[in-house]
MIVEX-14868 format. One line per 8 residues: number of its first residue (from 1); their letters; for each residue x, y, z of N, C-alpha, C. Coordinates in steps of 0.1 Angstrom, whole numbers. Atoms other than C-alpha are relative to their C-alpha. Example, Ala and Ser with C-alpha at 12.3 -4.5 7.8 and 13.67 -1.06 7.14 Angstrom:
residues 2
1) AS) 9/-12/0/123/-45/78/9/12/0 ~ -9/-11/0/137/-11/71/-8/11/8 $
***
This chain:
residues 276
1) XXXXXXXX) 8/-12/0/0/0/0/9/13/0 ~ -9/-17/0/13/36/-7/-7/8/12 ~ 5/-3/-14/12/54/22/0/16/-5 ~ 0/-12/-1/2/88/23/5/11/4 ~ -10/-8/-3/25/117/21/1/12/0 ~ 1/-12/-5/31/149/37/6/6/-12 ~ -11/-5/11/54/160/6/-14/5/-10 ~ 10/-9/8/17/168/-13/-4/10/5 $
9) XXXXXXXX) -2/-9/1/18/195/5/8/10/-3 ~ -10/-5/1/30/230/0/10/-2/12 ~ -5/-3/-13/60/238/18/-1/9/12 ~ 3/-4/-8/57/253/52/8/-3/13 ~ -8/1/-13/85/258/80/-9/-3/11 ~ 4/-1/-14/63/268/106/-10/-13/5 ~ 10/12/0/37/238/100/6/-8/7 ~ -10/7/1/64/216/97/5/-1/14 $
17) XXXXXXXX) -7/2/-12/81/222/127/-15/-5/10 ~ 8/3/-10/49/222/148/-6/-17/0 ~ 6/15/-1/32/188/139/13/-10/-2 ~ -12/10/-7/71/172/143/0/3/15 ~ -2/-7/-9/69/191/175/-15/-9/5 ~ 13/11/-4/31/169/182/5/-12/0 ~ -1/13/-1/43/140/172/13/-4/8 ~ -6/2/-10/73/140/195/-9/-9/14 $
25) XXXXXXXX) 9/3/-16/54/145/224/-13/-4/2 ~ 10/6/-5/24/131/217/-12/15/2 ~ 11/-10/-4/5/169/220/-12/-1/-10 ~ 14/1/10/-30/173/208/3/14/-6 ~ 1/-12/6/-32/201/181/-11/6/-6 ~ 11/-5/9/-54/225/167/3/9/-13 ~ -1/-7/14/-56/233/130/-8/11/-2 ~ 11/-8/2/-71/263/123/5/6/-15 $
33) XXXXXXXX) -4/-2/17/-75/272/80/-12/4/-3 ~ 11/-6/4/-100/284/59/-3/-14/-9 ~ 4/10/13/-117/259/34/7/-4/-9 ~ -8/2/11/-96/240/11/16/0/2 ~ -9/-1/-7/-66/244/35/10/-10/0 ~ -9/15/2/-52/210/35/0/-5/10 ~ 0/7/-8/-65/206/73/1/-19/1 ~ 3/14/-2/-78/169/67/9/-9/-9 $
41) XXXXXXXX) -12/7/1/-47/162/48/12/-2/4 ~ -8/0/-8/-25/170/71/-6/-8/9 ~ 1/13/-14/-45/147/100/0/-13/-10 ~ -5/14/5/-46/120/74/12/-11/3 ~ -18/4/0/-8/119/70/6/1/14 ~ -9/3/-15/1/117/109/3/-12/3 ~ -1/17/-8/-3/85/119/6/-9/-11 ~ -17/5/7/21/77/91/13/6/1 $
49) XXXXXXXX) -17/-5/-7/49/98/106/2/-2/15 ~ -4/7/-15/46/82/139/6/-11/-4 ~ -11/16/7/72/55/143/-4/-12/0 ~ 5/12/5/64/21/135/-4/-6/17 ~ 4/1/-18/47/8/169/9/-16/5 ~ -4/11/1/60/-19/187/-6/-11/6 ~ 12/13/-1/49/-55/197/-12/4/12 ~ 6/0/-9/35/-41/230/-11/5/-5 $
57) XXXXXXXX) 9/-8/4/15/-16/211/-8/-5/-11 ~ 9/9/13/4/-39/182/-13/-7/8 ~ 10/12/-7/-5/-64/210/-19/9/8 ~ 8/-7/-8/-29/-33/228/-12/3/-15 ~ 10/-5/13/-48/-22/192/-2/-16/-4 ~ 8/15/-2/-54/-63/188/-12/-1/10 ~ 13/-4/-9/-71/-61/216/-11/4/0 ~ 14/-8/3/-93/-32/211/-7/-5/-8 $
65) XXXXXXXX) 7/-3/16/-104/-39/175/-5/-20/2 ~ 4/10/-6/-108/-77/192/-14/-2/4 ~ 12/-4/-8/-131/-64/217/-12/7/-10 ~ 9/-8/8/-146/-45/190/-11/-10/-13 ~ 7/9/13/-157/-76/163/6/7/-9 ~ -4/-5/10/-136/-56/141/15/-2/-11 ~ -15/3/1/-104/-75/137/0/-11/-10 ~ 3/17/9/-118/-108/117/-13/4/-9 $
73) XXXXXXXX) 11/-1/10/-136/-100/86/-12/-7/-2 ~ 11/3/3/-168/-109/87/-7/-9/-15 ~ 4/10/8/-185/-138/65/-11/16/-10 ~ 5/-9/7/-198/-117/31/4/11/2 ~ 0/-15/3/-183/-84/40/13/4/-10 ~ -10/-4/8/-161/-67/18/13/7/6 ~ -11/-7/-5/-141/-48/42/5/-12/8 ~ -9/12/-4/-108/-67/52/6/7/16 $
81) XXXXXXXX) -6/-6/-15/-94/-64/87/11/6/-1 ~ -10/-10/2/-70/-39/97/10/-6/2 ~ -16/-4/-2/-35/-36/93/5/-5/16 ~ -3/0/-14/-20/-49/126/12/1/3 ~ -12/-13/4/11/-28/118/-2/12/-2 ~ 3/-18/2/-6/4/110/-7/5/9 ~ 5/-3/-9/-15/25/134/-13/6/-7 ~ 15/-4/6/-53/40/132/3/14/1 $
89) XXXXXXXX) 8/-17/-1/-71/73/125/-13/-3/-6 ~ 17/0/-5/-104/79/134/-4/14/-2 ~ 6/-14/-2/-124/109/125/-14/-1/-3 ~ 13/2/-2/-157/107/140/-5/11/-2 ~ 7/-11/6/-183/131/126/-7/11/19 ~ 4/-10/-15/-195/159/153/-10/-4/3 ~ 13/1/-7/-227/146/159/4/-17/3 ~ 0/11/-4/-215/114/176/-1/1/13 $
97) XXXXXXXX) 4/0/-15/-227/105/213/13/4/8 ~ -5/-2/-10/-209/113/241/8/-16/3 ~ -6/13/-5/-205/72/251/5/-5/-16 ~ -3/7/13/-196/67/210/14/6/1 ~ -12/-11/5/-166/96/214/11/-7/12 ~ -15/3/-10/-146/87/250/-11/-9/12 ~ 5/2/-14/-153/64/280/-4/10/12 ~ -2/-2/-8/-164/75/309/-14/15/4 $
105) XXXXXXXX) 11/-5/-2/-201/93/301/-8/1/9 ~ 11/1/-8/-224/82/324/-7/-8/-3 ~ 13/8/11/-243/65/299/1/-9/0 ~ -7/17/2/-247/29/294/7/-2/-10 ~ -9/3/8/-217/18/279/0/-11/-8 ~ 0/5/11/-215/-2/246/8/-9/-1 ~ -10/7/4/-196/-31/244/13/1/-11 ~ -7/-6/13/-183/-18/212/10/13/6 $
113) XXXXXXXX) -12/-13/-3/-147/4/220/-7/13/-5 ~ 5/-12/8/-155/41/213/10/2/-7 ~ -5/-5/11/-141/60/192/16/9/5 ~ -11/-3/-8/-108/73/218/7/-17/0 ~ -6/9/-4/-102/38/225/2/-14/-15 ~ -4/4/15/-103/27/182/11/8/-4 ~ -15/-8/5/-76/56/184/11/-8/3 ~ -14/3/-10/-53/40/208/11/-5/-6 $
121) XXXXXXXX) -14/0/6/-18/45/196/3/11/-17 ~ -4/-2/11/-25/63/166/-5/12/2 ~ 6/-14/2/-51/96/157/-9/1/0 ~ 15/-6/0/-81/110/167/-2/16/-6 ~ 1/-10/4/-93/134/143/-13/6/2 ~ 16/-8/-2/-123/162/151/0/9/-11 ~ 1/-8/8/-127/177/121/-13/12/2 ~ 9/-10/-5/-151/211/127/-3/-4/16 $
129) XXXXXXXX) 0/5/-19/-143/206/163/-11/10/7 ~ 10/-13/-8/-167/241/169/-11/-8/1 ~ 9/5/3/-192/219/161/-6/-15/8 ~ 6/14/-10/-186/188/184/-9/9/12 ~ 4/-6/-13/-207/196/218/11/2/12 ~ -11/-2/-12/-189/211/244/0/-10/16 ~ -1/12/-10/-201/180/265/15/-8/1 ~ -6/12/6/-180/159/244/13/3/-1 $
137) XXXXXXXX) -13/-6/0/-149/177/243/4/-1/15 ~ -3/3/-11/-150/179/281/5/-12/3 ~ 3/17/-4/-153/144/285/13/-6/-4 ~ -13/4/2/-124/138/263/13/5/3 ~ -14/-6/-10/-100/162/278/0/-12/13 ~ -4/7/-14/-104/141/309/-1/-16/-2 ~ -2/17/3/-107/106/292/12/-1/-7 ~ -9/0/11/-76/109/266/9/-2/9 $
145) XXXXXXXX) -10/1/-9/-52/113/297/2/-16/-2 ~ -3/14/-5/-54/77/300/-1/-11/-12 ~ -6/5/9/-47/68/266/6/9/-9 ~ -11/-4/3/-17/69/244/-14/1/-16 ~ 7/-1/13/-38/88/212/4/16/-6 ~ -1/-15/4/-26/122/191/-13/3/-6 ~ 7/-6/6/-53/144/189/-3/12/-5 ~ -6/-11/5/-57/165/164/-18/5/-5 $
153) XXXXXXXX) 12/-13/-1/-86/193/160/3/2/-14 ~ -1/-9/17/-96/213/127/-12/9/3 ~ 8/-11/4/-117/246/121/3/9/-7 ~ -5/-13/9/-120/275/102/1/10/12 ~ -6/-7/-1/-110/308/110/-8/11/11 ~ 15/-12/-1/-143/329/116/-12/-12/-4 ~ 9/3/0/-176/320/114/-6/-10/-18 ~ 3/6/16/-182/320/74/12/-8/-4 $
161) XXXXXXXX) -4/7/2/-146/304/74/16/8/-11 ~ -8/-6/10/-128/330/52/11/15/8 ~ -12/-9/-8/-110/354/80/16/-1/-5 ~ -11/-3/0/-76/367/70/5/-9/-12 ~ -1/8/17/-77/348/33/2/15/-10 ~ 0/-8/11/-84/385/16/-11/-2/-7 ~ 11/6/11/-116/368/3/-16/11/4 ~ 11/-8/1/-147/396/4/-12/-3/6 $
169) XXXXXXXX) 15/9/-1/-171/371/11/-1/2/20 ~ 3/3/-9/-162/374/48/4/11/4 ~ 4/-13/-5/-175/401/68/-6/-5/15 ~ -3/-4/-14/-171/389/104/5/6/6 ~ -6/-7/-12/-165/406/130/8/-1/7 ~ -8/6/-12/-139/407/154/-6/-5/11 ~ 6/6/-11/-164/404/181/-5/-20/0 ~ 6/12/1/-178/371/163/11/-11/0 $
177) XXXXXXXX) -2/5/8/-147/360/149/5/-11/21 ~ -4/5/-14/-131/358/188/-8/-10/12 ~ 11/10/-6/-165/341/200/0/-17/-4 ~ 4/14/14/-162/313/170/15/-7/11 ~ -5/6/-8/-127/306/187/3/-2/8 ~ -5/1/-18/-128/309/225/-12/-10/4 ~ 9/9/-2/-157/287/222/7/-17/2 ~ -10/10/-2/-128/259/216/11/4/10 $
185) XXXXXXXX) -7/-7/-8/-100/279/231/1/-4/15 ~ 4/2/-16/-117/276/266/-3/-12/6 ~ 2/14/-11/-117/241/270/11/-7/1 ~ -13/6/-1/-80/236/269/2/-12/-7 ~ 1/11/3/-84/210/249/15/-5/-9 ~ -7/0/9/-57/215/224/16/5/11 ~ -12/-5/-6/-16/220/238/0/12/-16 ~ -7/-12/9/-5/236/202/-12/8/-8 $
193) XXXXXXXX) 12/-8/5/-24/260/179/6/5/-13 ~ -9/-1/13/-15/262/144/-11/8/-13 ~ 6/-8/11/-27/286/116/4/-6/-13 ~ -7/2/11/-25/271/81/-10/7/-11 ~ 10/-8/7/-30/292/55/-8/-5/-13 ~ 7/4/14/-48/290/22/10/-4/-8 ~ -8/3/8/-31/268/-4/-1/11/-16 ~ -1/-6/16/-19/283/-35/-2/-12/-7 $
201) XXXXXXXX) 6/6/8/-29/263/-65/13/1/-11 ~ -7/-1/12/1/250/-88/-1/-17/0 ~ -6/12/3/10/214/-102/6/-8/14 ~ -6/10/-11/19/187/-77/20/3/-7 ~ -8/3/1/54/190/-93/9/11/-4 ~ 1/-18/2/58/225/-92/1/4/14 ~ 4/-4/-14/67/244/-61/11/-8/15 ~ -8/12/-9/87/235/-29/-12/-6/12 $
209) XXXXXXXX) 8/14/-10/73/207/-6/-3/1/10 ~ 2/6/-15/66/197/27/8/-11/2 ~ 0/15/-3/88/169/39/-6/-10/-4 ~ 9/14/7/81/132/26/1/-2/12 ~ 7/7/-9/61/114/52/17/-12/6 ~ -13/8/-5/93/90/57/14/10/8 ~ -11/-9/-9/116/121/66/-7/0/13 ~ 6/-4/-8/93/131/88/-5/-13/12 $
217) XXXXXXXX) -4/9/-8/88/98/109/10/-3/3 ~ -18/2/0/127/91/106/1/11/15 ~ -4/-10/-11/135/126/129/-12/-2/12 ~ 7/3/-13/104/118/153/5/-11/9 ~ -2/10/-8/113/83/161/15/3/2 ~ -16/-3/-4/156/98/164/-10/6/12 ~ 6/-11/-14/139/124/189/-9/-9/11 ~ 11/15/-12/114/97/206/12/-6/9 $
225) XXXXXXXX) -6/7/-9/141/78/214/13/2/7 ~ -16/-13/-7/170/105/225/-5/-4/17 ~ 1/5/-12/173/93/262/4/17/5 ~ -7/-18/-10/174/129/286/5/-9/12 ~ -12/3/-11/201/126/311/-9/7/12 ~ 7/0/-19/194/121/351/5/16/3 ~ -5/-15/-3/191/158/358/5/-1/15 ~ -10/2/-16/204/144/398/14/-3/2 $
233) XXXXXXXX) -18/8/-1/236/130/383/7/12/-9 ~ -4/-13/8/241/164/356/-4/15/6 ~ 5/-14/-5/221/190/374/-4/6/-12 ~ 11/-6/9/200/196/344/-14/1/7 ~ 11/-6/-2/159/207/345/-3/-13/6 ~ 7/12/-6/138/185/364/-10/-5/-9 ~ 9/3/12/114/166/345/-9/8/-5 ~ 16/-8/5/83/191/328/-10/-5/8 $
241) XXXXXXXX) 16/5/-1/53/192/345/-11/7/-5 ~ 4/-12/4/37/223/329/0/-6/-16 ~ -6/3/11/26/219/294/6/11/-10 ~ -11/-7/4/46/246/285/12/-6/-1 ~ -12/7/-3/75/227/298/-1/-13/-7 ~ 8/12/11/58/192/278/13/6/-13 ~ -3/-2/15/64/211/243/15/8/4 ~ -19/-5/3/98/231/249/7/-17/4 $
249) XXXXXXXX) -8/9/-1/112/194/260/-1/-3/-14 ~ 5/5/16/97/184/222/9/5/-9 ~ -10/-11/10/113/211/207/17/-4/2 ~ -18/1/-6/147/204/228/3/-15/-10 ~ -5/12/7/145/167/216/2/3/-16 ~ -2/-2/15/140/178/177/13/5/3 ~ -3/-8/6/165/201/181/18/-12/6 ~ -13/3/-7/191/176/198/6/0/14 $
257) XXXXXXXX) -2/-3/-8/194/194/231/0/-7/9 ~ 6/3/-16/198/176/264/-11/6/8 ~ 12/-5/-8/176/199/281/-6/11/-4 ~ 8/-13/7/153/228/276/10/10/5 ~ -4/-17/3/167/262/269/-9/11/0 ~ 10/-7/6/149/293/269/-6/5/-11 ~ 4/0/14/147/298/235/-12/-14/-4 ~ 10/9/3/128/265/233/-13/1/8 $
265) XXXXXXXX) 19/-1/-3/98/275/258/-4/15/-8 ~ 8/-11/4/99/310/241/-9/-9/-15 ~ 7/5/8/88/285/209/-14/-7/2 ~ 9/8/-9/65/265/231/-11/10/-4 ~ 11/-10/-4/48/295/239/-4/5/-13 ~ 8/-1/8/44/304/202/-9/-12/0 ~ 4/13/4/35/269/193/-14/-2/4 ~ 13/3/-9/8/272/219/-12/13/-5 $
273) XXXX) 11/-10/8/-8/302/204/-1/12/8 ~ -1/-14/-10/5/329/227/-5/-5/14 ~ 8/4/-14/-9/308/257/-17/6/-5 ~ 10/-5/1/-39/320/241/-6/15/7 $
***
């Protein structure tokens, strides 16, 4: 199978660094673009730049998709069981239940894994995340902790979707535009915060790139597996507990560093979207 690659998009430093800078550490992100953006190609292509998982984590998504009747192709169906080398992505539509999205509703629970726990190890994507219920998003800030899953968010910009494109058509307001995103904003849901702009329109073979999906896993799993030294035996930082402190460690590992510098939480703090 051809795997899907970040290299169809344009190029983009700042992108680029941020979703190597996710997949390090595992932070949830939020895309924010206008229509036509390349959000839902960029969550496609994640969970093929995460490093190849290993037996423990094969053995855990067996499991799930076990539990689920999802793992053994069913007598007459056309769809073949998954990959039990590929990690998942999941992108459940906004009008999904509360007990369909994360454990831990209230509700009676479904035999059938939700849709957090079909992530596990790979991507949960919310595409028009303004639009999931702010139940549901709660629920998963406090269920997600307790599984290993990158999740990654998408919206537009403004309301109609066309803020800061130059496009006429959109005549929100600051008042509205600030309403559209503090509506997500305020549920902490997201560590980074990422603007991608409108694509320009040339030939796939035309133009500089994005990283190929294989670079781009290559430097995650070097950085994944950079061991940080006993800050008791060097007198470096003490572990992060802040996720300020989280993503500058992220940044330190891409960049090499034994330990965070300030230059890497001043990135953090962009990364994060000014702390909002």
């Amino acid at each position: 199978m051809i795997e899907p690659n970040m290299a169809d998009l344009p190029a983009n430093d700042a992108l680029e660094t941020a979703i190597q800078v996710a997949l390090v550490g595992g932070h949830s992100i939020l895309l924010i673009g206008p229509p036509g953006s390349g959000k839902t190609m960029i969550a496609r292509r994640l969970a093929y730049c995460l490093p190849e998982m290993t037996p423990e984590e094969r053995l855990d998504v067996a499991r799930v998709f076990t539990d689920a009747g999802l793992w053994v192709r069913e007598p007459g169906s056309a769809l073949a069981p998954p990959d039990p080398l590929a990690r998942r992505y999941r992108a459940p539509h906004h009008t999904i239940s509360s007990a369909g999205l994360a454990p831990g509703s209230g509700l009676r629970q479904s035999k059938r894994p939700c849709e957090l726990q079909l992530a596990t190890h790979g991507v949960l994507f919310l595409d028009q995340v303004d639009e999931h219920p702010l139940r549901n998003l709660e629920l998963l800030k406090t269920a997600r902790g307790r599984t290993d899953v990158l999740l990654v968010g998408a919206m537009n910009p403004c309301p109609c979707g066309w803020a800061g494109t130059g496009n006429p058509i959109c005549e929100c307001s600051s008042l509205a535009i600030t309403r559209h995103l503090d509506r997500v904003f305020k549920t902490e849901l997201f560590d980074l915060v990422i603007n991608v702009p409108a694509q320009r329109t040339f030939p796939l073979d035309q133009g500089p790139r994005m990283a190929q999906t294989a670079v781009i896993r290559e430097r995650v799993t070097a950085a994944r597996a950079r061991h940080r030294p006993d800050p008791d035996v060097l007198g470096g930082d003490p572990m992060p507990t802040t996720v300020l402190d989280r993503v500058a460690e992220s940044i330190a590992r891409l960049a090499d560093f034994d330990y965070i510098q300030q230059h890497h939480r001043e990135k953090a703090l962009h990364l994060m979207g000014g702390a909002r």
